[in-house]
FIVEX-842248 format. One record per residue (C-alpha): residue in one letter; residue number from 1; x, y, z. Coordinates in nm, 4 decimals, padded with zeros to 6 digits. Layout:
// FIVEX-842248
{aa=A i=NUM X=X Y=Y Z=Z}
...
This chain:
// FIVEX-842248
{aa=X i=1 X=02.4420 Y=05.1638 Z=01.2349}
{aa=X i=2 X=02.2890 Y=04.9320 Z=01.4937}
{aa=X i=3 X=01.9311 Y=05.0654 Z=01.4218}
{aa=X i=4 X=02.0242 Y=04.9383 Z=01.0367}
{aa=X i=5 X=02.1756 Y=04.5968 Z=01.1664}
{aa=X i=6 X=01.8343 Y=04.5162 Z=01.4229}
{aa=X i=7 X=01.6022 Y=04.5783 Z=01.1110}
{aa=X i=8 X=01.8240 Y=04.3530 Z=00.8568}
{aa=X i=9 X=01.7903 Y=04.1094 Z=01.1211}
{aa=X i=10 X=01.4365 Y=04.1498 Z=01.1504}
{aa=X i=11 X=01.3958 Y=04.1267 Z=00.8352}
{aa=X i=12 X=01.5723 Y=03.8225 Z=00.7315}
{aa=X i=13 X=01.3562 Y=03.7029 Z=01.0264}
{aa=X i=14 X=01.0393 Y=03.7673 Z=00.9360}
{aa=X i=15 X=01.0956 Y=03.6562 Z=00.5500}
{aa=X i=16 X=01.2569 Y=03.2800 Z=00.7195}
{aa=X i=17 X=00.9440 Y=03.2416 Z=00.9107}
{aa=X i=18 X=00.7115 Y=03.2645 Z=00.5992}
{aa=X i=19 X=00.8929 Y=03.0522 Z=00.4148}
{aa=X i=20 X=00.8871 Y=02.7936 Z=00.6848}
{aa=X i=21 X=00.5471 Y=02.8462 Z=00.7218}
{aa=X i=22 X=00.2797 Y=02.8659 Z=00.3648}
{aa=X i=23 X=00.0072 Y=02.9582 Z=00.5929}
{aa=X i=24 X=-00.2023 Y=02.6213 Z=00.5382}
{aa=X i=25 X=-00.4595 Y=02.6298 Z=00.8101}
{aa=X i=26 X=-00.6544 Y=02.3560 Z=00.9914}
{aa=X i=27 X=-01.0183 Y=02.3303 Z=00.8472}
{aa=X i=28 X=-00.9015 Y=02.5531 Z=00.5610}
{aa=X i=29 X=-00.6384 Y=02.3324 Z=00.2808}
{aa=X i=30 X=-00.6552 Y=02.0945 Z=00.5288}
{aa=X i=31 X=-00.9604 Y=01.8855 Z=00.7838}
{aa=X i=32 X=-00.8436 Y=01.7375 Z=01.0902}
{aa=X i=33 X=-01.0275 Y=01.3660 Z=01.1585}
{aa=X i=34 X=-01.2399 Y=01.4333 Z=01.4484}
{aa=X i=35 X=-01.1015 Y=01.0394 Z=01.5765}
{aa=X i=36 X=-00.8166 Y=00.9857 Z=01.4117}
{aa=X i=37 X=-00.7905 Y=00.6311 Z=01.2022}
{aa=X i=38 X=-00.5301 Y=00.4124 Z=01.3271}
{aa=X i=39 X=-00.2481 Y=00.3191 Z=01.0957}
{aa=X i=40 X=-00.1229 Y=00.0494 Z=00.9072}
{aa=X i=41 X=00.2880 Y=00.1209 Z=00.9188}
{aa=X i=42 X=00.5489 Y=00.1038 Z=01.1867}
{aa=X i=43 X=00.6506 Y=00.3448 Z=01.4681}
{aa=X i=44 X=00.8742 Y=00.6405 Z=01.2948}
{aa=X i=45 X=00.6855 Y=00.6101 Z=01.0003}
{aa=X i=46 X=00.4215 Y=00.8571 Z=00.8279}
{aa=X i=47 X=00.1255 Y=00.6875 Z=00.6703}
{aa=X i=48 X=00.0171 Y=00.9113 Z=00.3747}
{aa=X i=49 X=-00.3205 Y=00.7167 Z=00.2604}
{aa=X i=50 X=-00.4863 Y=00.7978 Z=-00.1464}
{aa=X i=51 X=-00.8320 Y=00.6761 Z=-00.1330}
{aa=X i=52 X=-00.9256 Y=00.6748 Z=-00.5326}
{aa=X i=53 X=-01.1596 Y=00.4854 Z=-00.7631}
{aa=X i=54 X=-01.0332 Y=00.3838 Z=-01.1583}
{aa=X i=55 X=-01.3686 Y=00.5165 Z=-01.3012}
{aa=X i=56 X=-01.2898 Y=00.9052 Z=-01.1155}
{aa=X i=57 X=-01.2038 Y=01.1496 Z=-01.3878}
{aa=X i=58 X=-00.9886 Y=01.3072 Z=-01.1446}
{aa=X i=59 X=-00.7972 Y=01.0238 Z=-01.0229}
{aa=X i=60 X=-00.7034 Y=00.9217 Z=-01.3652}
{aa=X i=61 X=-00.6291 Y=01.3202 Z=-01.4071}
{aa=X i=62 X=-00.4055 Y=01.2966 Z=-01.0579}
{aa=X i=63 X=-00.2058 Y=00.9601 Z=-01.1165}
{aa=X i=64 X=00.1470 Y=01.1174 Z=-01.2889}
{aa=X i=65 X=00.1287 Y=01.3371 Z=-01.0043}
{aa=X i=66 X=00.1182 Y=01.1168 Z=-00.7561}
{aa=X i=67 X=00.3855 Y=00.9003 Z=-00.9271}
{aa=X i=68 X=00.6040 Y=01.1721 Z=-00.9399}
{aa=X i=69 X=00.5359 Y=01.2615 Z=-00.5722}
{aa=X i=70 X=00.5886 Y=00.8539 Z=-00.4359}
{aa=X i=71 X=00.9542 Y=00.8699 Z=-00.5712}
{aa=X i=72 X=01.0707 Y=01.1484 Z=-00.4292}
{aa=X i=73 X=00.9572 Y=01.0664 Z=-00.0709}
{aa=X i=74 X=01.2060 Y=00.9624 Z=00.1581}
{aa=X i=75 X=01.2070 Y=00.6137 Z=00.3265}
{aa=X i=76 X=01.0225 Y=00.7860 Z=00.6292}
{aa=X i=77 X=00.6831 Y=00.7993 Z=00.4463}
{aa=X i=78 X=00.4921 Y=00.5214 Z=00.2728}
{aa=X i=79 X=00.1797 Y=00.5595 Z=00.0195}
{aa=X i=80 X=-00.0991 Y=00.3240 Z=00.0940}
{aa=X i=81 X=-00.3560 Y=00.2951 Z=-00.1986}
{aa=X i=82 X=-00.7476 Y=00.2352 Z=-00.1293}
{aa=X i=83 X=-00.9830 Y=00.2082 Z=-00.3428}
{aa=X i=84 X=-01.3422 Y=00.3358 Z=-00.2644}
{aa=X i=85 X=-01.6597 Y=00.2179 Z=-00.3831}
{aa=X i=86 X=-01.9044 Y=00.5194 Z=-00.4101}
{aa=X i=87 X=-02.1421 Y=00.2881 Z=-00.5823}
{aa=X i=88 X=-02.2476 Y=-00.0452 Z=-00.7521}
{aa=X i=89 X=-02.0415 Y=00.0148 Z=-01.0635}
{aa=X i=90 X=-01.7213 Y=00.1036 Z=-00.8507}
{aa=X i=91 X=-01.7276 Y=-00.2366 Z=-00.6706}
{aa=X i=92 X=-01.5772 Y=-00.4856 Z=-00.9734}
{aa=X i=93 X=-01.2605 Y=-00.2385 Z=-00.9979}
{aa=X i=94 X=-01.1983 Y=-00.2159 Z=-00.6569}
{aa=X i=95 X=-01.2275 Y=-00.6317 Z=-00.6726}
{aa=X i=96 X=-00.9953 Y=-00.6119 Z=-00.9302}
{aa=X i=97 X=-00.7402 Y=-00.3666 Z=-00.7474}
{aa=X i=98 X=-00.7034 Y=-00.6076 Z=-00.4433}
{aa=X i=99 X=-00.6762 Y=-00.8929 Z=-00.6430}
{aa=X i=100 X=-00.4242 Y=-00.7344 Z=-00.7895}
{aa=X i=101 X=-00.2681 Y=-00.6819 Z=-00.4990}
{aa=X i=102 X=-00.2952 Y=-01.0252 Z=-00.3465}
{aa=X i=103 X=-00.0780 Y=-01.1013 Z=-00.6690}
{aa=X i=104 X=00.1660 Y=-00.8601 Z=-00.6461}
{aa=X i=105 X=00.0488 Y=-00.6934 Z=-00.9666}
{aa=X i=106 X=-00.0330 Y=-00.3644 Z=-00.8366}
{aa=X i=107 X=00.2542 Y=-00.1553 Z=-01.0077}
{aa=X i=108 X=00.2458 Y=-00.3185 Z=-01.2943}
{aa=X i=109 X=-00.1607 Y=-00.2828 Z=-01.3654}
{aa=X i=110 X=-00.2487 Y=00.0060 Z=-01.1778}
{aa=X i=111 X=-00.1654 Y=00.2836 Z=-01.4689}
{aa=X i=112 X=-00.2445 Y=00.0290 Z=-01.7831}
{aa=X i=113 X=-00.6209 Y=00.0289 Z=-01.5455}
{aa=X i=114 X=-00.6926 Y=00.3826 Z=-01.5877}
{aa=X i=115 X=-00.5218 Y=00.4314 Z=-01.9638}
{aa=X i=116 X=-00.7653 Y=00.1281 Z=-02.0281}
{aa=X i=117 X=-01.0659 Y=00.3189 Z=-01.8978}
{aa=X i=118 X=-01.0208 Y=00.6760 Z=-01.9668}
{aa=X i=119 X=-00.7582 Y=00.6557 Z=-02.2882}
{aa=X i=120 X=-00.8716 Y=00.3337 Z=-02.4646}
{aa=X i=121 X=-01.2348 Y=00.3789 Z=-02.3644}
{aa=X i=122 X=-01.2632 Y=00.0098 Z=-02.2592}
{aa=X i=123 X=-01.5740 Y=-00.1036 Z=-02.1685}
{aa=X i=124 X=-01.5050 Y=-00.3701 Z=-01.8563}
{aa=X i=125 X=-01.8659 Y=-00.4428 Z=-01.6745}
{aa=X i=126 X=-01.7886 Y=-00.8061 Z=-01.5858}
{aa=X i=127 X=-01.5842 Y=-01.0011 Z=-01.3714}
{aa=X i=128 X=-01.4972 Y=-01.1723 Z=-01.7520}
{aa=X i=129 X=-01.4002 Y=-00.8752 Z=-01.8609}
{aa=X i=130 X=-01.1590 Y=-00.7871 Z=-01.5919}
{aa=X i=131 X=-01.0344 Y=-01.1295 Z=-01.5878}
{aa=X i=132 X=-00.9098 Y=-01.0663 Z=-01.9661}
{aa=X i=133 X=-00.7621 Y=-00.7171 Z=-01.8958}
{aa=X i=134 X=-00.4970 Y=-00.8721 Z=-01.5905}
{aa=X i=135 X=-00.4482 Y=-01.1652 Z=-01.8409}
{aa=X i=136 X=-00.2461 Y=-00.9558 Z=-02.0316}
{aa=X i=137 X=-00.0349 Y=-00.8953 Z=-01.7240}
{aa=X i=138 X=00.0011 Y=-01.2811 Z=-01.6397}
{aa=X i=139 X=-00.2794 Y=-01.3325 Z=-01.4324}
{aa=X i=140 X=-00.4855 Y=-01.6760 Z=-01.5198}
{aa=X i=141 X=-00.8519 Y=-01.6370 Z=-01.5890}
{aa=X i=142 X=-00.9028 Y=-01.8866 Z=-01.3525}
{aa=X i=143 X=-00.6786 Y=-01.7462 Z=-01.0297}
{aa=X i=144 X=-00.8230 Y=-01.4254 Z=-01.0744}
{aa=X i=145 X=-01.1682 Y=-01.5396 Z=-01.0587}
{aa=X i=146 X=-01.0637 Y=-01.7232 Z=-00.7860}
{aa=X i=147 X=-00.9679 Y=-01.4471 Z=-00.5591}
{aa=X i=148 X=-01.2125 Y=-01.1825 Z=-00.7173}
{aa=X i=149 X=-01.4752 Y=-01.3890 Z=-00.4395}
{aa=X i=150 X=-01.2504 Y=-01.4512 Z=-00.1786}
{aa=X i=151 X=-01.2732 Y=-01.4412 Z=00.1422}
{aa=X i=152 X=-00.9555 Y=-01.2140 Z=00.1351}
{aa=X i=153 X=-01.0799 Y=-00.9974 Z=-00.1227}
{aa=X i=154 X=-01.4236 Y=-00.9683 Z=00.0596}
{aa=X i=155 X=-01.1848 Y=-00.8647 Z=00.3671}
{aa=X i=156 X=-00.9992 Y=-00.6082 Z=00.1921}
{aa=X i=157 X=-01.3819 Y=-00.4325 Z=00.0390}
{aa=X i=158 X=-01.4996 Y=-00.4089 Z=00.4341}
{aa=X i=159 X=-01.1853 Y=-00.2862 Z=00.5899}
{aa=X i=160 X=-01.1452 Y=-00.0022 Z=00.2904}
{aa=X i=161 X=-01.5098 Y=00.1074 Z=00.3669}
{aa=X i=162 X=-01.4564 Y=00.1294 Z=00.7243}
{aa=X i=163 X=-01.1448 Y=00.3593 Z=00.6248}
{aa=X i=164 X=-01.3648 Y=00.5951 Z=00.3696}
{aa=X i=165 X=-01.6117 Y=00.5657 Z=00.6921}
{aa=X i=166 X=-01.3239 Y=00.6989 Z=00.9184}
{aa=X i=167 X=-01.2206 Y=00.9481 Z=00.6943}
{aa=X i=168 X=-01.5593 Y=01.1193 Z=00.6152}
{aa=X i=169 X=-01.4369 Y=01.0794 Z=00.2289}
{aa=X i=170 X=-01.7401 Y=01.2446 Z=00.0693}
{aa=X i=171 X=-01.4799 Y=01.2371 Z=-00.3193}
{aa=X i=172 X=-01.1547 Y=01.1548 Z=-00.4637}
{aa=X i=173 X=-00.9250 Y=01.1509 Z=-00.5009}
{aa=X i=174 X=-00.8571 Y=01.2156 Z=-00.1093}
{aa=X i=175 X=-00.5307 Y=01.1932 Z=00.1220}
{aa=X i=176 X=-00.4964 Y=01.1191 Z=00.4450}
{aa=X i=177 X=-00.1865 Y=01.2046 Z=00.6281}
{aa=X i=178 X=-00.1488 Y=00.9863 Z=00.9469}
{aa=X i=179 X=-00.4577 Y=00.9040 Z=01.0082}
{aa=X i=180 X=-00.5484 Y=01.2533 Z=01.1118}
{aa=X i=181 X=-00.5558 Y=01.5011 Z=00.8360}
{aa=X i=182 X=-00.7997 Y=01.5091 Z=00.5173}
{aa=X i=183 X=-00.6737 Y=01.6762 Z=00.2572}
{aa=X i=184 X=-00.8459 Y=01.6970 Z=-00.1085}
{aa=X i=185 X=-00.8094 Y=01.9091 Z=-00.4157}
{aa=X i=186 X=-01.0784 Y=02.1393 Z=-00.2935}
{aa=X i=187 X=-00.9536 Y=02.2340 Z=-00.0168}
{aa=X i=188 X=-00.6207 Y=02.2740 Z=-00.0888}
{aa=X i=189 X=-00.6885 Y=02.4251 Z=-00.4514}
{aa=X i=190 X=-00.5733 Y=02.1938 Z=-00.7000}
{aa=X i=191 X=-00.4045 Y=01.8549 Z=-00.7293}
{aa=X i=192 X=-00.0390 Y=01.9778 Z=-00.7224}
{aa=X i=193 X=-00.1164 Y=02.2514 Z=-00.4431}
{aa=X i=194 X=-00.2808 Y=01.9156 Z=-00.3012}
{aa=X i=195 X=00.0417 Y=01.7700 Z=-00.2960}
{aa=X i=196 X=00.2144 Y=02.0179 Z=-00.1189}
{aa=X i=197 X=-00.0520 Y=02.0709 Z=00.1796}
{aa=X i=198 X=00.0286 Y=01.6623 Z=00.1857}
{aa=X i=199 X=00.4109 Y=01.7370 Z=00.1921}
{aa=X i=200 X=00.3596 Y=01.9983 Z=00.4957}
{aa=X i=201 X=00.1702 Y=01.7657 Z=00.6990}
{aa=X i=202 X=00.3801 Y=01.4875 Z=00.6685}
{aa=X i=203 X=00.6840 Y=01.7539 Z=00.7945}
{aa=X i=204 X=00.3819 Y=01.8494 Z=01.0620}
{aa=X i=205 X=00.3911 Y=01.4161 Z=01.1695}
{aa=X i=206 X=00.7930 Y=01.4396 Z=01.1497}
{aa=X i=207 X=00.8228 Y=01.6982 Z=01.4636}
């Protein structure tokens, strides 16, 4: 009877243990940041960073996701949003992001962006023509082309390059968990298993 008792025990054991841990490994569903990237939030708080770009297939592709991930996180962990510029024609939307946010129109535009691009096939190739999309969304021509050259704006460009820098982002959509972990849909597998390698680290940050 007590040879049956120690093996239920060792069982229960053994199945608790892998279901605490999914066996993601380091440099497998997940790269550790050779010098970690300082944060932006407070002490007792996990930074969880998306570096994306509106023109990305994939980003477009991993928005409701990510959406649906945001509100379920507890008050613990806060999403910071970067967008990268991979190239000359990524530059204008990224403008147009942190103008956005300098107005406090980020969660307002920030869907409508990529439904305007990838669903409504909008061409927008000029500052003009981003000035007329955020119109829409109560942003005057004139005060967005104002901060589109800003000094601020300009700011915002160099610091989120020297985070992409930092981060050795080579696509996106990326995350970065703390400043210390790189995950991406590669690695991990898919953008929901992406998602869950993001919700192990930040438990990883908690302890």
């Amino acid at each position: 009877m007590k040879k049956w008792v120690l093996a239920i025990v060792a069982a229960c054991f053994s199945i608790t243990a892998w279901a605490a841990d999914p066996a993601y490994q380091e440099g497998v569903q997940y790269k550790r940041i050779a010098q970690p990237v300082p944060t932006t939030t407070g002490d007792g708080v996990v930074e969880v960073v998306e570096m994306f770009g509106y023109l990305c297939p994939h980003c477009n592709s991993f928005e409701p996701l990510l959406e649906h991930w945001k509100a379920q996180q507890a008050d613990d962990v806060e999403l910071v949003t970067i967008p990268v510029v991979f190239g000359r024609s990524w530059e204008p939307f990224a403008r147009a992001f942190y103008v956005a946010d300098l107005l406090g129109k980020v969660d307002e535009t920030h869907k409508p962006m990529f439904d305007a691009i990838h669903l409504q096939r909008k061409r927008m190739r000029s500052e003009d023509d981003l000035a007329e999309f955020y119109a829409d969304f109560g942003v005057e021509p004139d005060e967005f082309r104002k901060q589109y050259n800003s000094f601020a704006v300009n700011m915002k460009l160099k610091q989120g390059d020297s985070k992409a820098r930092g981060y050795q982002i080579e696509g996106v959509p990326s995350m970065i968990v703390n400043g210390k972990y790189l995950v991406t849909a590669g690695s991990a597998g898919g953008h929901e298993q992406m998602l869950k390698v993001v919700d192990y680290l930040v438990n990883k940050e908690r302890e």
